[in-house]
C-alpha positions as CSV (number, residue, x, y, z in Angstrom):
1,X,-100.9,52.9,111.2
2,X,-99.2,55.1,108.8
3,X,-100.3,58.7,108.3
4,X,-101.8,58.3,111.9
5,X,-100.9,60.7,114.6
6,X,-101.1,59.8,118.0
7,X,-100.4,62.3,121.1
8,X,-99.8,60.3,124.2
9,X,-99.5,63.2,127.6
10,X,-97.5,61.3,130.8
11,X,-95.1,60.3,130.1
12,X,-92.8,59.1,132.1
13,X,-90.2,55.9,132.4
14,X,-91.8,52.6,133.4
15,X,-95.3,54.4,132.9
16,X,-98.2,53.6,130.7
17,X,-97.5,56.9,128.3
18,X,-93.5,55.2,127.3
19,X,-95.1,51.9,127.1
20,X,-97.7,53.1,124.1
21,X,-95.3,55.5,122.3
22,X,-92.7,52.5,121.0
23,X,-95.7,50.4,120.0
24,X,-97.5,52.9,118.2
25,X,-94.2,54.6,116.1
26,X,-93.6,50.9,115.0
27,X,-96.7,50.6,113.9
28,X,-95.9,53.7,111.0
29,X,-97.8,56.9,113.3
30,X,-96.5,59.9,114.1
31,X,-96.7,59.9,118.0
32,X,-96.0,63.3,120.2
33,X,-95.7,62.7,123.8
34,X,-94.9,64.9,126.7
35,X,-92.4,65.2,129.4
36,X,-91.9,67.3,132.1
37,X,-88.2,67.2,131.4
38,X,-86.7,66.9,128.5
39,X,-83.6,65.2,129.5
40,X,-85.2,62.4,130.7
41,X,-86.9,62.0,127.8
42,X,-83.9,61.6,125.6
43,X,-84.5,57.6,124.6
44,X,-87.6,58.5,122.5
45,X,-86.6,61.4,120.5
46,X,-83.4,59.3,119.7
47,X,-86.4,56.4,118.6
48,X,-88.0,59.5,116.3
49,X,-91.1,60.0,118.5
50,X,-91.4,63.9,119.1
51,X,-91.3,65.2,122.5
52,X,-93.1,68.2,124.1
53,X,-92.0,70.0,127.0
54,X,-95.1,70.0,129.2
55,X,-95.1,71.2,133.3
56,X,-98.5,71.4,135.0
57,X,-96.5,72.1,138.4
58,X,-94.6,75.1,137.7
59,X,-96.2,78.8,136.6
């Protein structure tokens, strides 16, 4: 709940990660996810959930 942070790595539409992030930022926490792009991640920093740029793939 509130003052509760929550980091959530993978996500990704229609995966597991974007299901959990709405949930939890409802629920009054501060939730940080990742993305391997940005663009696509556009829906939840427009909801207020904070999104890291994070690539395993590329050096």
């Amino acid at each position: 709940g509130n003052g509760q942070t929550v980091q959530i790595t993978g996500h990704g539409e229609g995966r597991i990660g974007s299901a959990l992030a709405f949930p939890f930022h409802r629920h009054g926490c501060r939730v940080f996810t990742t993305a391997q792009n940005l663009e696509k991640a556009q829906h939840l920093t427009k909801a207020g959930i904070e999104v890291l740029e994070l690539d395993i793939w590329t050096q």
